[in-house]
N, C-alpha and C positions, 0 to 999 in steps of 0.2 A: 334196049333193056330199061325197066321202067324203078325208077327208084321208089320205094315205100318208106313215106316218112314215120315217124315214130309222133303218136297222137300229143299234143302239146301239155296235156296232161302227166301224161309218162313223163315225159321232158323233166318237167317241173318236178317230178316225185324222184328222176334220178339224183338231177342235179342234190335236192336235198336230201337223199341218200349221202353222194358223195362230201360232200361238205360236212355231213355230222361223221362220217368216218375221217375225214382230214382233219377234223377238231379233234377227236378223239388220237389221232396219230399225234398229233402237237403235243397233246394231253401228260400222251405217255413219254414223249421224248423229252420234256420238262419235269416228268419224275423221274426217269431215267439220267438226266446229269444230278438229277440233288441226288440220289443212290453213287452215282460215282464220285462228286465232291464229299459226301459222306465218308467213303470209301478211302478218297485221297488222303482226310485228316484225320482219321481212324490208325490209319498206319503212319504219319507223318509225326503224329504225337499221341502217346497213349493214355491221356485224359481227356481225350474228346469223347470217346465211346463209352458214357457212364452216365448213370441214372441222370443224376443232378446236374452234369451236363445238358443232355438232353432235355430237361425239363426248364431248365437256363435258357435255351436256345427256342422253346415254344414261349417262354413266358415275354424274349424280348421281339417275338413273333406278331404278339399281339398287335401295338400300337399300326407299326409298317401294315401291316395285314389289314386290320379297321380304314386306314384311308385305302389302300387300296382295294378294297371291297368298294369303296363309294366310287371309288374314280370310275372302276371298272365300268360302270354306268356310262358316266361320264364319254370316254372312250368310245365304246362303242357305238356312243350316238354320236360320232362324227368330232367329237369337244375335246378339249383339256382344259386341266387345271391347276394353276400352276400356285394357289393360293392357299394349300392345302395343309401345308408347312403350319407357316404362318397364322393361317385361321383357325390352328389346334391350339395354339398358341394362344392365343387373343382367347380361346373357349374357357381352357384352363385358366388364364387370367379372369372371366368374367365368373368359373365356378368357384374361382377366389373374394369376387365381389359380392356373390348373391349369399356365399355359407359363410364368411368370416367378416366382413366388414357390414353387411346388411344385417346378419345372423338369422337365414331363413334358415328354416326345417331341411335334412336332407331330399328328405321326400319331394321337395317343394325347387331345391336348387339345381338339384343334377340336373334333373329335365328341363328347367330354365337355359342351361348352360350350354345341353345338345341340341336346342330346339335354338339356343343364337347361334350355334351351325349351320342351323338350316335356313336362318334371315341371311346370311354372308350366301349359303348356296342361292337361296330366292333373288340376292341382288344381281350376282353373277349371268343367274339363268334370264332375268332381264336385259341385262346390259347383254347379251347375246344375243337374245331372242328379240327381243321387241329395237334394242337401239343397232342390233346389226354389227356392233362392235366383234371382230375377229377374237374369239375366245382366247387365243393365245395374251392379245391385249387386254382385254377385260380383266382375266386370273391373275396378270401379272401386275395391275393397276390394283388389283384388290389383295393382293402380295405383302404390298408396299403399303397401304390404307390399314389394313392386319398386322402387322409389323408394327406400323407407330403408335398404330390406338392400345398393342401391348402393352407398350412403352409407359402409355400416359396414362393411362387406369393403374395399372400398381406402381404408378412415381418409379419405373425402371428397378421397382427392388420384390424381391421374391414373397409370393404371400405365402405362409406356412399354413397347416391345417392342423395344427395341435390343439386346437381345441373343439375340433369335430371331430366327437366321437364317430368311429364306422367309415367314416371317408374312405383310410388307404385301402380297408377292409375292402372297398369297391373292387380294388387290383390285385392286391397283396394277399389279402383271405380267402381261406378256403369254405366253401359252401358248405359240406362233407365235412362233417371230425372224421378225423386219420386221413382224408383223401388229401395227400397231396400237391394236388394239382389246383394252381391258382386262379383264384375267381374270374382275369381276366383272359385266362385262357379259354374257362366255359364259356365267358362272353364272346368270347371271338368265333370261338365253334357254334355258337346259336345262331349270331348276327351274321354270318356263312351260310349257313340252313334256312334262315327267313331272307339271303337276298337271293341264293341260289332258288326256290322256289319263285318267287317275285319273278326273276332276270326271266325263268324258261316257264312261269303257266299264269304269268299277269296281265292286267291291258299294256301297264308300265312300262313290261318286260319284252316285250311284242312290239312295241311302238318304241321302244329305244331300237335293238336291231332295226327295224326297217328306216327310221330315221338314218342310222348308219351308214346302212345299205346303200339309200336314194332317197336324199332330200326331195329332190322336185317329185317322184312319183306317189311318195308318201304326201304330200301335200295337195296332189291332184285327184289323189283317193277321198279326200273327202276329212280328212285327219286334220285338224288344228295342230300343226307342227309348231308355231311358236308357243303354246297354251303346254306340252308336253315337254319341248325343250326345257319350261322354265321349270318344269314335275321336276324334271331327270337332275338339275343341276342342284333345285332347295332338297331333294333326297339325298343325293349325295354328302350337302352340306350334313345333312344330321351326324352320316359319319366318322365328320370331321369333328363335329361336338363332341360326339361322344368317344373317340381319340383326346381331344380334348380333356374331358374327364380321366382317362384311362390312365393314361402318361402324368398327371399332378396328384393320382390316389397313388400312381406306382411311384415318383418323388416324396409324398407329401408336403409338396411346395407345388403352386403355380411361379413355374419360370417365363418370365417374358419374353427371352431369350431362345428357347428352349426346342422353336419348332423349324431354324433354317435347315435344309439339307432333306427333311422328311419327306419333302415331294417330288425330289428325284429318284429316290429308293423307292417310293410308294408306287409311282409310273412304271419304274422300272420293273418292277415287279407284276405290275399286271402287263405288259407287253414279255417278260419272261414267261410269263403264263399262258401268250399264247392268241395273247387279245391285239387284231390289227389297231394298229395308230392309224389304219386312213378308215376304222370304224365298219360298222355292221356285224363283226365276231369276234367271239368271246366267252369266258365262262367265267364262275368264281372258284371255283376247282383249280383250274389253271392260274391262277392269281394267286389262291392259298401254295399252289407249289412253288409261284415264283415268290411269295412272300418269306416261303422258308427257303429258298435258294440265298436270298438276302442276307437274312439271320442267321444260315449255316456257314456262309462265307466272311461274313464280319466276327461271329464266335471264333472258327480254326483260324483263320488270319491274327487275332489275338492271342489264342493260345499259343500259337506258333511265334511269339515275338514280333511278328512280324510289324514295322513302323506305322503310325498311323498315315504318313502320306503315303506310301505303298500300298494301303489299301485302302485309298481312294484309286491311285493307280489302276489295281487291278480291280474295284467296282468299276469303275468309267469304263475299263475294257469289255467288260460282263455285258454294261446296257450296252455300247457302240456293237456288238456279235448280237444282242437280241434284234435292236432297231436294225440291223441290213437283214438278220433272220426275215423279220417280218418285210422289207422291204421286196425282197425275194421271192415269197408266197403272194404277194400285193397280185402280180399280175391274172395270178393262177383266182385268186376270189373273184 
C-alpha cells in the first residue's frame, strides 16, 4: 500500500492553521477566567460591579498594561526583562528632571523621558545581543543600575509637578468634556492598536516571532538577528518610558521608589495572556486580558478586605498556574 504524502506546502499552511486557532483557544480561555473572576467578586461583594468601579479597575490597568505591552515584544523573541519595574521608575524620575528642575516645555520633556526608555531598552538589547550576556542577567544587572540612578537623580525624595501645568492632565484628564474615561486609558487603548498592528503586519513584528521561534534558523535566513534583537529590546524600552510618564502624571510626583514589584505583574500578565516564556507566540489582545486579569484581582481582593500579604499570596499562585499553563502547551508549539 503506497502512502501519499501531503505536499510540504499544505504542511506549512495546516500547521499555521492550527496554531492561529490554538492562539485564539488560549485567547478565549483568558477571557473566559477574567468573566469568571469578574463573576466571583460580583457576587462576593456588591461594590465591585459598578460604573466607578469599573472605570477604577481600567484606569489602574493602564501602567501594568503599557509594560506589558512592551514586554510582550520582548518575550516573544525568546528574552525578558526584568528592568522594567525599575526603568519606569528612573523614566518618571528623569520626566521630573527634564519639566521641573531643568523647566523644559511639556512638549519637549515627555518625549525626552520615553525616548530614556528606550536608551535603558537600546543598552539592554546590546548587552544581549552583541555582548551575549543571558538576558535574564543583563535585565536584572540593569534592575539594579535603574534602581540606584533613581535614588541619586532626585536625592532619594519625591519631585512634585505642581507647577506643570497639564502634566497630571497626561493621566488624570479627560480628552472629551463629559467623557469620562481617563486620558490614560485612551493611551493605553491606542498604544495596544499601534503594537498590535506592528506585532502581526510589521518587519518588526515578523522578525520578533521567528526570532522566537528559532534563533539559529532565522539567522541562517539571512536576517541580522543581533541588529533586530537590539530593535525589539530599545522598543520595548519606549514603553517603559512612557509607563514611566503615566504613573508620576497619575501620582503627580515622580517616586523613586515607586516601580519595585511592576515587572512581575507586567510578565505576568503577558504569559496570562497566553504568550509562551520559551518565545515565538503571543499576542497583545492576550496580554490586554491578562493585564486586566491582574487589575481585576488586586481591585476585589481589596474590596474584599482581603490583607495585603494574602494577595501577594494569591498573585504568586495566579503566575505559578499561568507559567506551568504555558509549560504544558511548550511541548505541543
Amino acid at each position: 500500500m503506497t502512502t501519499v504524502k501531503a505536499p510540504e506546502g499544505h504542511r506549512q499552511h495546516t500547521g499555521g492553521v492550527v496554531a492561529a486557532v490554538r492562539g485564539s483557544l488560549q485567547q478565549l480561555l483568558a477571557f473566559g477566567s477574567l468573566i469568571v473572576i469578574c463573576a466571583f467578586f460580583s457576587i462576593a461583594s456588591p461594590f465591585f460591579f459598578s460604573y466607578g468601579n469599573f472605570m477604577a479597575i481600567l484606569f489602574s490597568t493602564v501602567v501594568i498594561g503599557t509594560l506589558a505591552i512592551g514586554t510582550t515584544f520582548v518575550i516573544i523573541s525568546g528574552g525578558i526583562d526584568l528592568s522594567i519595574g525599575t526603568g519606569m521608575a528612573l523614566s518618571a524620575v528623569m520626566s521630573g528632571v527634564f519639566l521641573v528642575r531643568l523647566g523644559l516645555p511639556l512638549a519637549l520633556g515627555v518625549p525626552l523621558a520615553i525616548l530614556f526608555g528606550g536608551l535603558m531598552g537600546l543598552v539592554n538589547g546590546v548587552n544581549v545581543a552583541v555582548l551575549r550576556i543571558p538576558p535574564f542577567i543583563a535585565t536584572l544587572a540593569m534592575m539594579l543600575v535603574a534602581g540606584g540612578l533613581a535614588l541619586v537623580l532626585s536625592d532619594s525624595t519625591a519631585i512634585y509637578f505642581t507647577d506643570v501645568p497639564g502634566y497630571t492632565d497626561l493621566s488624570t484628564g479627560t480628552l472629551v468634556p463629559g467623557l469620562t474615561i481617563p486620558n490614560g486609558v485612551l493611551i493605553l487603548l491606542a498604544i495596544a492598536v499601534v503594537a498590535a498592528v506592528l506585532l502581526r503586519r510589521s518587519v518588526l513584528g515578523r522578525y520578533t516571532y521567528s526570532i522566537g521561534s528559532n534563533e539559529e534558523a532565522t539567522a541562517l535566513s539571512g536576517i541580522d538577528v543581533r541588529r533586530w534583537k537590539i530593535a525589539i529590546y530599545t522598543f520595548a524600552g519606549l514603553f517603559t518610558g512612557l509607563a514611566g510618564v503615566l504613573i508620576s502624571a497619575r501620582l503627580g510626583s515622580a517616586q523613586p521608589a515607586t516601580g519595585m514589584g511592576y515587572e512581575l505583574q507586567a510578565i505576568a500578565a503577558v504569559v496570562i495572556g497566553g504568550t509562551s516564556l520559551s518565545g515565538g507566540k503571543g499576542s497583545i489582545v492576550g496580554t490586554l486580558i491578562g493585564a486586566l486579569i491582574i487589575s481585576v484581582l488586586n481591585n476585589g481582593l481589596q474590596i474584599m478586605s482581603i490583607p495585603q500579604e494574602w494577595q501577594n499570596v494569591i498573585l504568586g499562585g495566579v503566575i505559578l498556574v499561568a507559567v506551568y499553563a504555558d509549560r504544558i502547551r511548550k511541548p505541543e508549539t
